[in-house]
C-alpha positions in Angstrom: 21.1 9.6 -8.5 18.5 9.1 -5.6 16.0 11.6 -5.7 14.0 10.9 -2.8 13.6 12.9 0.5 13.4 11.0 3.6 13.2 14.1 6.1 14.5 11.6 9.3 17.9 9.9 6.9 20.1 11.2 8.5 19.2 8.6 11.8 19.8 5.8 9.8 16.7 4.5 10.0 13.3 2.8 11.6 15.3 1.5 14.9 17.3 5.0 15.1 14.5 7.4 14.7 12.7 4.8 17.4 15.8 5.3 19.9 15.9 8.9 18.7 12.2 9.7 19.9 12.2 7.8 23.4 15.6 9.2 24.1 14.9 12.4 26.0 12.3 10.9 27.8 14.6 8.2 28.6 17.4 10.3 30.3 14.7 12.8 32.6 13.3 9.5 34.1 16.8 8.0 34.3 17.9 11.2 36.4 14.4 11.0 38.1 14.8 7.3 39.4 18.7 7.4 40.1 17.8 10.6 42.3 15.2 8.7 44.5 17.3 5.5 44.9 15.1 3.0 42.6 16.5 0.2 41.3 18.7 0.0 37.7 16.2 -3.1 36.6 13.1 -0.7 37.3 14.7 1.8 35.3 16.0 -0.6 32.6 12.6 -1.8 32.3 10.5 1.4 32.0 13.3 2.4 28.5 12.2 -0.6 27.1 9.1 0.3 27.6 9.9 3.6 26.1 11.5 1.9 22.8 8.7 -0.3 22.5 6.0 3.0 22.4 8.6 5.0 20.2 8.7 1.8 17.6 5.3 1.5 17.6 4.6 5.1 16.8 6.6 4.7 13.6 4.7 2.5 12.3 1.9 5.1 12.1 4.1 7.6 11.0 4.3 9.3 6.9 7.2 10.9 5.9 6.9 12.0 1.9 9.6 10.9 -0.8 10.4 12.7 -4.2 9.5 10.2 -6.7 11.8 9.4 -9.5 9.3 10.5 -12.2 9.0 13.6 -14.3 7.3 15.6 -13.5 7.9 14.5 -9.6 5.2 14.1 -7.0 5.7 13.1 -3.3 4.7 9.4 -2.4 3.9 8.8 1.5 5.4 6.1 3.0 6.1 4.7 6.1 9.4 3.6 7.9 11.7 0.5 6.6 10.2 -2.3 8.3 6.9 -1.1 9.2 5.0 -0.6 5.8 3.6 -3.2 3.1 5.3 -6.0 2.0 4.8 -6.9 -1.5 6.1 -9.6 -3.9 8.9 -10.2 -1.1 9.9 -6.7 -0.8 9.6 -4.0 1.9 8.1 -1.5 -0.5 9.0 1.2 1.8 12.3 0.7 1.9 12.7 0.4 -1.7 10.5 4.1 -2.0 13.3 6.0 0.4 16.0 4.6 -1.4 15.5 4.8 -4.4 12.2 7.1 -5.2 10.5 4.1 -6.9 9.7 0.6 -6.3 8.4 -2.1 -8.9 7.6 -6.0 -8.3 9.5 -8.7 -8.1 12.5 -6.4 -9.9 15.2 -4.0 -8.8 14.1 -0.6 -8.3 16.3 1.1 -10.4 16.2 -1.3 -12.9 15.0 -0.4 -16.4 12.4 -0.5 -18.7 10.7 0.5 -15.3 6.9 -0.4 -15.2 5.8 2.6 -14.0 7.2 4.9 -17.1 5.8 2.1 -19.5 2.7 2.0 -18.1 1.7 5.7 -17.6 3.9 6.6 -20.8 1.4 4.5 -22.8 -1.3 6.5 -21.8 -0.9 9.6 -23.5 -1.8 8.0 -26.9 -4.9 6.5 -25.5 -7.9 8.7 -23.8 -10.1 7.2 -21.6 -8.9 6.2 -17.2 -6.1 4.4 -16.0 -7.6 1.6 -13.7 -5.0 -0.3 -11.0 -6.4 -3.4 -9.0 -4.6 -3.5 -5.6 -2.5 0.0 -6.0 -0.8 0.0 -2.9 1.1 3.0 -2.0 -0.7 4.2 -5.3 2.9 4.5 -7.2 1.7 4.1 -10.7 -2.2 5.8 -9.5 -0.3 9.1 -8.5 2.3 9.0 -11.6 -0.5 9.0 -13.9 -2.3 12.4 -11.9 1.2 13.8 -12.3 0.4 13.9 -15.8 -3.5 14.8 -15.4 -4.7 11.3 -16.3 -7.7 10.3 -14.8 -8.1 7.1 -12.4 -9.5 4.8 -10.7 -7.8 2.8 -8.3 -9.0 -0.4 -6.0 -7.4 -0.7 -3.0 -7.9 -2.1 0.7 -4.7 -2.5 2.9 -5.4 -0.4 5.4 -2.0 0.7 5.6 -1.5 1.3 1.9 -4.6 2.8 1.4 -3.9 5.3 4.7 -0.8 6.5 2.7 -2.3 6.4 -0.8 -5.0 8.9 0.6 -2.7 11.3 2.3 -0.2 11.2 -1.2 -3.5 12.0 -3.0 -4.5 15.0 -0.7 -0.5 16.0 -0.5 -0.4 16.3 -4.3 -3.7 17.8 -4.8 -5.2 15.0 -6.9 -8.1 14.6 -5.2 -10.2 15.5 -9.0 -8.4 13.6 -10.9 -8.5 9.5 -8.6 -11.2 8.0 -7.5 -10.4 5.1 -5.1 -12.6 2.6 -4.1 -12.2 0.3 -0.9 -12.7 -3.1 -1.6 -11.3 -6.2 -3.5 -12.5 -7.3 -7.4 -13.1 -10.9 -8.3 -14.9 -12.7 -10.9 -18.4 -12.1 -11.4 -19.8 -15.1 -9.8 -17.9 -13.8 -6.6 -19.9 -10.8 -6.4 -21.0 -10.2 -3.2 -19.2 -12.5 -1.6 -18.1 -11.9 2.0 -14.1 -11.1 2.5 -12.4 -11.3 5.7 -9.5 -8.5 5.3 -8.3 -9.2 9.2 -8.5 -12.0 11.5 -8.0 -12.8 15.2 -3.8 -12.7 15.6 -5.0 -16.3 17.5 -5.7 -17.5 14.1 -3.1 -15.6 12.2 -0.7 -12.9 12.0 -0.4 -10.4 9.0 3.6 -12.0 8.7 2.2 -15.4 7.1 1.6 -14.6 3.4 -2.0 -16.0 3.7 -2.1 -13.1 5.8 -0.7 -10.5 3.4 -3.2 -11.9 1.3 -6.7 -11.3 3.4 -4.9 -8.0 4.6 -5.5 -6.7 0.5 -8.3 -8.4 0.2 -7.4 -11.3 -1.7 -7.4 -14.5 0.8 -9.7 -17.5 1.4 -13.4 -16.3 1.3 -15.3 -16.1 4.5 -18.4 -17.7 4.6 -21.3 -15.9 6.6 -22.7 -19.1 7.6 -19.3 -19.9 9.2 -18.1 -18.5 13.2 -17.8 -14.4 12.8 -15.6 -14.6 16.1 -12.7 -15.0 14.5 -13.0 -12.2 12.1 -11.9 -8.5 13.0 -12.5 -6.7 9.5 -14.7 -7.7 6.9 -15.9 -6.5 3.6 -18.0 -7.6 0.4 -16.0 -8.3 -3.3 -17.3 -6.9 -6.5 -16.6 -7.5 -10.0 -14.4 -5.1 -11.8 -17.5 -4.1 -14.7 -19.9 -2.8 -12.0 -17.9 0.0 -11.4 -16.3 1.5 -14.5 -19.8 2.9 -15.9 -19.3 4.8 -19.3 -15.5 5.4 -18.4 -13.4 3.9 -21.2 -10.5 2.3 -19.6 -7.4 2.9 -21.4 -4.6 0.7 -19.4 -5.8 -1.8 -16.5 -3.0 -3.2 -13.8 -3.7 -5.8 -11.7 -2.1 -6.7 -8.5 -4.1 -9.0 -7.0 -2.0 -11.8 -4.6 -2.6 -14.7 -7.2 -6.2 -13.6 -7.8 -5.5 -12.2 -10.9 -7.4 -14.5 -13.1 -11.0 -13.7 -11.2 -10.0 -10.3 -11.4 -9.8 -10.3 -15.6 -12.7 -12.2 -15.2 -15.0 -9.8 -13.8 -13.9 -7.6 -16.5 -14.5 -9.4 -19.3 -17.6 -7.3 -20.4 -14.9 -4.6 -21.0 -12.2 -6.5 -22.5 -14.7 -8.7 -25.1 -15.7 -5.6 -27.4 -12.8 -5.0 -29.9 -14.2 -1.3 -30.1 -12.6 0.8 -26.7 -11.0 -2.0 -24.7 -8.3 -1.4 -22.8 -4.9 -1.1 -25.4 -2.5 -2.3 -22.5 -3.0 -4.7 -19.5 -0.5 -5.2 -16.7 -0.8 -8.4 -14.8 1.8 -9.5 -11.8 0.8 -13.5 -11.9 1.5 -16.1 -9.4 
């Protein structure tokens, strides 16, 4: 019962569509050196080289999946192995195979959070608000169903394929995402390294999942800039909603999740038009 469309499946994956790419070019210089009497080793060398430019273009490249939803949009996605990681799961690899993805729990395992969350809001008017959306799963499930939302998000690769899902779907009137991480308010303003140097640390290490989305250790301006590539500034989650009622709130935020109901607690306080359902993953 998987619904999802993976146009390159049939390869068998990341590596396979890798090999598949380089391959051509691979055989033509193969012939072109064994015809001028060049060494195997030079040749063996410039196909790794090959491989290593083939995988690497993966990584950049979206292929769109038919979501398990009704009614079904198209998610964009990247390759197994080369997307987000979330909650210890390669959230890519979960969308081709199975057309849906949720935290921390099987895939295909119900209640799923998605239908629960978005199913909620029909009952309740107002905008669906999601802290950290990722590949925008539950974002784009509530379009499909012409909610409005408003979506926080700053992983650069998340947020390229959120973007292009939006556009693909023809959402672009109905969510709004903003670029940067929420905290508390007394963290407004503050200074947010989403990248350092890979001398310092690589995106593998979970604190570097973390500052990827926006949710590591504070950087402090008064501290060295060298060893920060990409920066932004945090805001708190009232500042932004304006006279939008917010019907559900989710909240992904890498253990920040309390600084994140914080800085909406001017919304939540008020018995009158607070949200009706909140969605927290808490570490």
């Amino acid at each position: 019962d998987q619904t999802c469309i993976a146009p390159w499946r049939s390869s068998g994956g990341a590596q396979e569509k890798a090999e598949n790419v380089a391959y051509p070019a691979q055989l033509e210089i193969s012939e072109w050196f064994s015809k001028n009497d060049h060494e195997e080793k030079i040749v063996a060398e410039i196909v790794a080289l090959l491989e290593k430019v083939a995988q690497r273009e993966a990584q950049y490249t979206l292929v769109p999946v038919s979501t398990r939803f009704d009614p079904p949009f198209d998610v964009m996605t990247h390759a197994a192995g080369v997307g987000e990681w979330h909650a210890g799961s390669d959230v890519s690899a979960a969308l081709l195979a199975y057309g849906t993805w949720q935290p921390s729990v099987l895939p295909n395992r119900g209640p799923n959070l998605v239908d629960i969350i978005v199913g909620s809001l029909k009952r309740i008017p107002g905008v669906f608000v999601e802290v950290g959306a990722g590949y925008g799963l539950t974002s784009l499930a509530a379009a499909s169903r012409g909610h409005k939302v408003i979506a926080f998000e700053v992983g650069s690769k998340s947020l390229e394929a959120f973007q292009e899902s939006i556009s693909r779907n023809g959402f672009q009137d109905l969510i709004k995402v903003h670029k940067y991480p929420l905290g508390s308010a007394s963290q407004e303003g503050e200074s947010v390294c989403l990248r350092v140097s890979e001398s310092n640390m690589t995106i593998d290490s979970d604190l570097g999942r973390m500052q990827h989305r926006g949710y590591g250790l504070p950087f402090s301006p008064d501290e060295e800039k060298d060893g920060c590539l990409i920066g932004t500034v945090r805001h708190a989650g009232h500042l932004v909603s304006g006279s939008d009622r917010i019907s559900a709130l989710k909240i992904s935020a890498d253990g920040w999740g309390g600084h994140v109901i914080d800085g909406f607690l001017p919304l939540l306080k008020p018995t009158r038009d607070r949200p009706k359902l909140i969605s927290i993953e808490w570490n």
